[in-house]
C-alpha positions as CSV (number, residue, x, y, z in Angstrom):
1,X,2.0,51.5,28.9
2,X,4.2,48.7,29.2
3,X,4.1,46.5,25.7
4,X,4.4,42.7,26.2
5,X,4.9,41.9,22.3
6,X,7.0,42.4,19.4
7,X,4.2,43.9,17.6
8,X,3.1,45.9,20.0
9,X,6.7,47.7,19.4
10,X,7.0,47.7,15.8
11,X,3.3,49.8,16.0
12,X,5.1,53.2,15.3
13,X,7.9,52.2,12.9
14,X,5.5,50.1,10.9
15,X,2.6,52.3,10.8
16,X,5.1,55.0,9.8
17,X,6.8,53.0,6.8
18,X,2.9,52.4,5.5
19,X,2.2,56.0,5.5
20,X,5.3,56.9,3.6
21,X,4.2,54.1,0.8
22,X,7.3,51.6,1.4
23,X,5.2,49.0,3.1
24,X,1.9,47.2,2.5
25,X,1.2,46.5,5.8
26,X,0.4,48.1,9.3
27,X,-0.3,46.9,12.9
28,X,-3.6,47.2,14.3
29,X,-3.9,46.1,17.7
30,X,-1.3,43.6,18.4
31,X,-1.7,42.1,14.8
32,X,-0.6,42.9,10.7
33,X,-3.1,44.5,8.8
34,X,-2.2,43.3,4.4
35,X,-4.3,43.3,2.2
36,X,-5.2,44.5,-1.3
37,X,-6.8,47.8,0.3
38,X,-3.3,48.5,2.3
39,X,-1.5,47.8,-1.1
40,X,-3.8,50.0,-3.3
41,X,-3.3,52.7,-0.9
42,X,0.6,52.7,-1.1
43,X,0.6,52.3,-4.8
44,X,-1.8,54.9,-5.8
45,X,-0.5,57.3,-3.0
46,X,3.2,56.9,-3.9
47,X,1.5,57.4,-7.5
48,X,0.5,60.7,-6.4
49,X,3.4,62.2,-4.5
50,X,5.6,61.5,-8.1
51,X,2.9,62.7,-10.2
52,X,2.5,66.1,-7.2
53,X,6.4,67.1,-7.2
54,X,6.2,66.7,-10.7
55,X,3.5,68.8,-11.2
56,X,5.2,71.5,-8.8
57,X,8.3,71.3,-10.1
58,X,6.2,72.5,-13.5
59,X,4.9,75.2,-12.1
60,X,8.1,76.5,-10.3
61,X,9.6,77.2,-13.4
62,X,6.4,78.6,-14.9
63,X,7.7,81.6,-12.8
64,X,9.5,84.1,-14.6
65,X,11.7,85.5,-11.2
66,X,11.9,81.7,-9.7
67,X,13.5,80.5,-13.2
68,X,15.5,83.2,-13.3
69,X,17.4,82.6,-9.8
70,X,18.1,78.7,-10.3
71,X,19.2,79.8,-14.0
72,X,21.7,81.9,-12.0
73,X,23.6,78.8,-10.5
74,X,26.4,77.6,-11.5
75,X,25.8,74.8,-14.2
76,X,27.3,72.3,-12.4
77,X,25.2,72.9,-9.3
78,X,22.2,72.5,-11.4
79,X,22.9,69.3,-13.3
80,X,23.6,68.1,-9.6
81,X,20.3,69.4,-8.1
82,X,18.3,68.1,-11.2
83,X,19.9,64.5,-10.9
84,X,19.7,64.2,-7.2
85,X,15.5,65.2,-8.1
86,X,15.6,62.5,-10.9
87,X,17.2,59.9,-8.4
88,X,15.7,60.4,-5.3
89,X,12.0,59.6,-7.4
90,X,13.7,56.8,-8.8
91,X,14.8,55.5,-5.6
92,X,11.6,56.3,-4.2
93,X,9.4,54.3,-6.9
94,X,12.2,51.3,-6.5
95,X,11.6,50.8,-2.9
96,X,7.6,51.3,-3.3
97,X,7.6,48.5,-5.6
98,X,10.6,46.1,-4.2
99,X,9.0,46.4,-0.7
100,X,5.1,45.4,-2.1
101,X,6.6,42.5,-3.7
102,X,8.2,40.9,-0.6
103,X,6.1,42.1,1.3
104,X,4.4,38.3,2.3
105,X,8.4,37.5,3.4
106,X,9.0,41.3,5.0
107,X,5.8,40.1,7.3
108,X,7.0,36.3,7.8
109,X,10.2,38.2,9.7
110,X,8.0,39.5,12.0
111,X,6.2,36.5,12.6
112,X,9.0,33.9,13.2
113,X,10.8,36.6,15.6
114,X,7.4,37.1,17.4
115,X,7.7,33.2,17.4
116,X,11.4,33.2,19.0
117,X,10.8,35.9,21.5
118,X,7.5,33.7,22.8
119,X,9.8,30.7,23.1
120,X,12.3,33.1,25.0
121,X,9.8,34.6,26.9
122,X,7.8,31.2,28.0
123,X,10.9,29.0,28.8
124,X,13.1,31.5,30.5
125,X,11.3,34.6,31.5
126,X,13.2,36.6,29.1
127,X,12.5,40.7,29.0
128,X,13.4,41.4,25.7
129,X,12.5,45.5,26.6
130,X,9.6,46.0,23.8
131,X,9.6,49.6,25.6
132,X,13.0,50.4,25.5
133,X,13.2,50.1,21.6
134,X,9.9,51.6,21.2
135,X,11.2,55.1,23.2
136,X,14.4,54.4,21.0
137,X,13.0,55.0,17.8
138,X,10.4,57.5,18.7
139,X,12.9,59.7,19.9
140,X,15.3,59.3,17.0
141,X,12.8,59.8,14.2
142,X,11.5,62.2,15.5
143,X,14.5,64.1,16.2
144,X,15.3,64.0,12.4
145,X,12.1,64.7,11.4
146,X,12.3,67.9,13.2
147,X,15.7,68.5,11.8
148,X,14.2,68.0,8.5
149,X,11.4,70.4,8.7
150,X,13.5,72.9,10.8
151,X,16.0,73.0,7.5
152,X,13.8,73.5,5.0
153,X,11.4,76.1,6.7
154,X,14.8,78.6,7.2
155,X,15.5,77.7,3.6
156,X,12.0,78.9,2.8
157,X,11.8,82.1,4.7
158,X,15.3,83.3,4.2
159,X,15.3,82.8,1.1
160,X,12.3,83.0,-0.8
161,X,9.7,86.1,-0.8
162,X,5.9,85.7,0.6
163,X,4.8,85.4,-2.6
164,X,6.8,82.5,-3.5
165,X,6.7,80.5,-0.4
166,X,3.2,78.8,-2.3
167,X,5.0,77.6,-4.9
168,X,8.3,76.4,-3.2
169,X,6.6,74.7,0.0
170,X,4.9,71.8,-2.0
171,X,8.3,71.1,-4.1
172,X,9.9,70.8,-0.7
173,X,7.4,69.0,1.4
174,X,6.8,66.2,-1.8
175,X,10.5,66.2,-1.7
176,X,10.8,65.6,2.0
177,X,8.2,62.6,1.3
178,X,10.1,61.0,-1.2
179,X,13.5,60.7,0.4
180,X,11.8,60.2,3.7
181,X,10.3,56.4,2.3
182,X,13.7,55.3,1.3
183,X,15.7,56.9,4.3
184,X,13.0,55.5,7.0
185,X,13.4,51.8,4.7
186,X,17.0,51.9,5.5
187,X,16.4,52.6,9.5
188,X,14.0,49.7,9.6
189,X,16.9,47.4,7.9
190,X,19.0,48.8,10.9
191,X,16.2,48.2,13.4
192,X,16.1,44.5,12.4
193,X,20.0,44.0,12.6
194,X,19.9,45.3,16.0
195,X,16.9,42.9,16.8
196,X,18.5,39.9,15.6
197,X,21.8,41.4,18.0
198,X,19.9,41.4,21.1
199,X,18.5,37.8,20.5
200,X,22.1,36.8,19.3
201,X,23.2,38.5,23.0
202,X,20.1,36.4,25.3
203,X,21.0,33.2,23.3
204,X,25.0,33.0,24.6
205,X,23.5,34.2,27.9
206,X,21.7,31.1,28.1
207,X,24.4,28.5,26.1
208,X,26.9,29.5,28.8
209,X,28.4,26.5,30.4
210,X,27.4,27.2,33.8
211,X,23.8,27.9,33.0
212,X,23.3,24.8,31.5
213,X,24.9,23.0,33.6
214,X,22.5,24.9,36.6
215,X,19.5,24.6,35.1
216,X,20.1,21.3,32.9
217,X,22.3,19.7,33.9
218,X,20.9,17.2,36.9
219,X,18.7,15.9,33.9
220,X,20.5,14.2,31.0
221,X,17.6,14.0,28.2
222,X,16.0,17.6,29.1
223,X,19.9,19.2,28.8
224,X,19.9,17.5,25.2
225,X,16.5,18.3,24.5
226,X,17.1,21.9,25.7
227,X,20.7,22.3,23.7
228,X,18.5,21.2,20.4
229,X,15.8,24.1,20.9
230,X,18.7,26.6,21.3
231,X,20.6,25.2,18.3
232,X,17.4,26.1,16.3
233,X,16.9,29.2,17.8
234,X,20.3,30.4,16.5
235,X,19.8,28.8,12.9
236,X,16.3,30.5,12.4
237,X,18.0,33.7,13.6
238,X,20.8,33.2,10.9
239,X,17.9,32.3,8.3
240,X,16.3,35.3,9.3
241,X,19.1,37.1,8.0
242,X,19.0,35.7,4.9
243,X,15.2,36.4,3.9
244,X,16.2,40.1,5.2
245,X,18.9,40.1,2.3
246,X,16.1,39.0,0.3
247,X,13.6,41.4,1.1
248,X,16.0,44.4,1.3
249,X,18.4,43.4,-1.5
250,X,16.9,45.5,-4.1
251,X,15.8,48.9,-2.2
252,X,19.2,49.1,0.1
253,X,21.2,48.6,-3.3
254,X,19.0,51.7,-4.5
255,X,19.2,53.6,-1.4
256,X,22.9,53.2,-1.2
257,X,23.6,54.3,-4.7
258,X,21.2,57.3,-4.1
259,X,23.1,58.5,-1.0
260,X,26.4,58.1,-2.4
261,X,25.6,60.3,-4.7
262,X,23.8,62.8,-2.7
263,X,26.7,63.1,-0.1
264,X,29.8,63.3,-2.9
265,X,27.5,66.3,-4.3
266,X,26.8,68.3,-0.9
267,X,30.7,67.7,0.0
268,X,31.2,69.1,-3.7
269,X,29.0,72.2,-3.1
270,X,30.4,72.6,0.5
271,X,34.0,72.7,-0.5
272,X,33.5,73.6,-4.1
273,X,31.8,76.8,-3.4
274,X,30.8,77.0,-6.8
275,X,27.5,78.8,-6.6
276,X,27.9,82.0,-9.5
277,X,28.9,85.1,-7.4
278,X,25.5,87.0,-8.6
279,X,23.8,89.5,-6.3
280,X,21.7,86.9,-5.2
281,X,24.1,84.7,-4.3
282,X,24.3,84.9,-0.4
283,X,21.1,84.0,-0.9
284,X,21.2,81.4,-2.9
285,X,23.4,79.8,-1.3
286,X,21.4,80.1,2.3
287,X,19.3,78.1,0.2
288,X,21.7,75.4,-1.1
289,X,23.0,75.3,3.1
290,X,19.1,74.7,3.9
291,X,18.7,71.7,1.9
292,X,22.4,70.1,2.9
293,X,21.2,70.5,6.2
294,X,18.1,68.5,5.3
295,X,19.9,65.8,3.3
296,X,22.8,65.2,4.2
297,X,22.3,64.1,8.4
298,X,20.3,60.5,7.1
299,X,22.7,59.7,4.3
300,X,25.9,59.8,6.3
301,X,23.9,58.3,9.3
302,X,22.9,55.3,7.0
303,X,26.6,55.0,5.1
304,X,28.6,54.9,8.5
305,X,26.4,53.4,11.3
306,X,24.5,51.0,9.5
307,X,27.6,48.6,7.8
308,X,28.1,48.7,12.2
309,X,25.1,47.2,13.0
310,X,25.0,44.6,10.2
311,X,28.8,43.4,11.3
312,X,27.4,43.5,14.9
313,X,24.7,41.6,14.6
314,X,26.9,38.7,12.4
315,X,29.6,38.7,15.3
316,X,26.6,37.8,17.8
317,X,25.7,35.3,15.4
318,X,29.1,33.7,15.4
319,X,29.8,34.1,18.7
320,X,26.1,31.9,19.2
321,X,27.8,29.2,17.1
322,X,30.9,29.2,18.6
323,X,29.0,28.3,22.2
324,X,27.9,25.6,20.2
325,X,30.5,24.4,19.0
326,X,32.2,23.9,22.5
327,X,28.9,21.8,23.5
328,X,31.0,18.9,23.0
329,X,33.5,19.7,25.5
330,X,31.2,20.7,28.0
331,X,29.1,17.4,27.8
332,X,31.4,14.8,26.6
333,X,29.3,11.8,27.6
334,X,26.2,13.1,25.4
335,X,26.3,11.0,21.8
336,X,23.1,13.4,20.9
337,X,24.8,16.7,21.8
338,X,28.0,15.6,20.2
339,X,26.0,14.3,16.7
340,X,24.4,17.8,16.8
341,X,27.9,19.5,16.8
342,X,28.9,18.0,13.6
343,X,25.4,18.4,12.1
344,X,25.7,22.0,12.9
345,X,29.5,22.4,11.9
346,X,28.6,21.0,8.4
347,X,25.5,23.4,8.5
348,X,28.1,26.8,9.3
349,X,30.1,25.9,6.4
350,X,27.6,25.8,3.6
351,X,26.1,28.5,4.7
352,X,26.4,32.0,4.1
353,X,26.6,34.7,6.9
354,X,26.5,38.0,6.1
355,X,24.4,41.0,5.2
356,X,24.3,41.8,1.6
357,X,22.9,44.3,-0.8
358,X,22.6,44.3,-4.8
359,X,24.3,41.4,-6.9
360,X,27.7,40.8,-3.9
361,X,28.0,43.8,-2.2
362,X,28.7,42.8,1.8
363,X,27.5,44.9,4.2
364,X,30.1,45.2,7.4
365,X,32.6,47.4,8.5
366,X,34.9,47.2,5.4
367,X,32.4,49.1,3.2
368,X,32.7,52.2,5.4
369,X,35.9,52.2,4.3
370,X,35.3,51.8,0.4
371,X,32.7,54.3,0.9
372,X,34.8,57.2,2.4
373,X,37.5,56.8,-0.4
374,X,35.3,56.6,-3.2
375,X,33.6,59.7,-2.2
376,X,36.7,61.6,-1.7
377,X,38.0,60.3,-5.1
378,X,34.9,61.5,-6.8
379,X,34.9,64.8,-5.0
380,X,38.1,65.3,-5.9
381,X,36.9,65.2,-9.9
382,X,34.2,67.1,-9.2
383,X,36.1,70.0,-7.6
384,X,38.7,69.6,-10.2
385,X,36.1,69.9,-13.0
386,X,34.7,72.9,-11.4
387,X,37.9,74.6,-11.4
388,X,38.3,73.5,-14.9
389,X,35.1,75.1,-15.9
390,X,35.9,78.3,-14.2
391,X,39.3,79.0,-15.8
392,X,38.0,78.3,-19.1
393,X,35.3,80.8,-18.3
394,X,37.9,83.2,-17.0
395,X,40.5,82.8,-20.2
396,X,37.1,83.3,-22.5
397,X,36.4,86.3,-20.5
398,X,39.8,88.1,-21.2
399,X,39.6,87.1,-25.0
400,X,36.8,89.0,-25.1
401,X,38.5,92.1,-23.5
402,X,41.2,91.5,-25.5
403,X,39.5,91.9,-28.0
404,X,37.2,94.7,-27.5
405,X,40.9,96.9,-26.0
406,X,42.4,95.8,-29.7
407,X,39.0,96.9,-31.6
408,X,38.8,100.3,-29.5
């Protein structure tokens, strides 16, 4: 079925977000659907999913053999698995909230793109390819949702008994819900960079010199009225950007912490290997491989690709002002287009371009960078305080059969 709105496109990605919580809003038919019934529903259901792995996690260690196996792992593992529990609820309850509270501004993004692609789509005949993105993220969250389930079903059946599948299959599924919110938050903040990209892309279609000149150019007043809508076009587009920063700011600073941190501690227990050599610990650590395969595809996805799409959707940008800047030269008898060259020159440099996240922290290419070394670094402690703990173990270990060979 071909789709012949924005809406109509976002039907799958938005409908998803509100069943995961992180949204107070859906599409029905080709309109938004927020109200105080879709905001009760996300607050009281993210209410329950906390309150559910809460109350499983409780029940988990009720069991005597369950208790006994995580008690097994090494402490440092632990602390890490119990932190990365703590954080990924507070993430979770941060992005709930954040997103409720814009969520008046999350839907006024969708309305004045809706408005640019009907301007697009009524002056030129544009095909902005509503189906295309649609089949794009379909396949892609799907594809990870399947990873995600795949990963923890093998964790379950390798590793834990029939009997204890009852009481580990809610802890993972609750789990699975809890970082999904966040990690499906940060695909839609992706989703809307590349949006704003492919706009960015039709707009220096159209402000090339020969198109104007084609369509615009045998009539003096429509070329200059023409050049004025596009010049708007490109600054709502850029203002856009900014009330994403707003909406965002709060839950991507979250989400970013949270996935630092989860990535530095699967790289730890990866290369670390520090699981206790127990009898059980093949299978433990099938266990501890399960859930890296589950976490750790999304976090690394969201650290590396999405800085790309927030730098590629401000080059468009520029590049859109650039072809406006040059209207000047192409025109040169136009006072109009010339006054709205300096008008918009003075605009570029008071205002701000660039994707952002917390307090100042600038989302682009460079932060791949910072990311990649910071993690190292950290891993680097991590192993080392491992290694640490282990020789201190060891040197306590032949005191105590020093010991016992000088009592004996």
């Amino acid at each position: 079925m071909k789709l012949h709105s924005l809406n109509d496109s976002l039907r799958f990605i938005c409908g998803l977000q509100f069943l995961l919580c992180c949204s107070g809003f859906y599409v029905r038919g080709s309109k938004f659907v927020s109200n105080k019934y879709t905001r009760s529903y996300s607050l009281i259901c993210a209410t329950l999913i906390v309150c559910g792995l809460c109350a499983a996690i409780y029940a988990l260690l009720q069991h005597e053999q369950l208790l006994e196996r995580v008690l097994q792992l090494d402490k440092l593992v632990l602390s890490i698995t119990v932190l990365e529990l703590i954080m990924s609820t507070l993430v979770f309850l941060i992005t709930v909230l954040s997103l409720q509270r814009c969520a008046s501004k999350h839907l006024d993004i969708y309305a004045r793109l809706a408005s640019i692609d009907l301007q697009l789509m009524q002056q030129f005949g544009a095909n902005l390819h509503y189906n295309k993105m649609q089949r794009k993220n379909v396949l892609l969250i799907s594809l990870v949702t399947l990873l995600y389930l795949g990963a923890i079903n093998t964790a379950l059946t390798r590793v834990a008994e029939t009997q204890h599948l009852l009481l580990l299959l809610p802890v993972a599924l609750l789990y699975i819900l809890i970082t999904g919110g966040p990690h499906l938050t940060g695909y839609v903040h992706m989703n809307l960079t590349e949006l704003l990209s492919i706009r960015f892309r039709l707009l220096q279609q159209i402000l090339k010199p020969q198109f104007l000149h084609t369509h615009f150019g045998h009539n003096a007043q429509l070329c200059e009225h023409r050049v004025a809508s596009f010049a708007d076009l490109v600054k709502q587009l850029h203002y856009i950007i900014q009330q994403i920063n707003e909406v965002y700011n709060l839950s991507l600073w979250a989400s970013i912490a949270h996935d630092f941190t989860l990535s530095t501690s699967e790289l730890y227990i990866i290369f670390g290997r520090s699981i206790s050599e127990q009898t059980d610990s093949e299978q433990s650590n099938l266990l501890f491989m399960g859930f890296l395969a589950l976490c750790m595809l999304v976090p690394f996805y969201k650290m590396l690709i999405g800085p790309v799409y927030c730098s590629r959707s401000v080059l468009e940008g520029r590049k859109c002002l650039r072809l406006l800047e040059q209207l000047d030269n192409w025109f040169p008898r136009s006072l109009a287009i010339k006054q709205l060259v300096g008008c918009l020159m003075r605009w570029r440099l008071q205002f701000k371009i660039a994707y952002t996240s917390g307090m100042s922290l600038v989302l682009n290419k460079t932060i791949i960078t910072l990311f990649t070394a910071i993690v190292c670094e950290y891993l680097l402690v991590l192993i080392q305080f491992a290694m640490t703990q282990k020789l201190g173990e060891q040197i306590e270990e032949q005191k105590s059969t020093l010991q016992d060979w000088i009592v004996t």
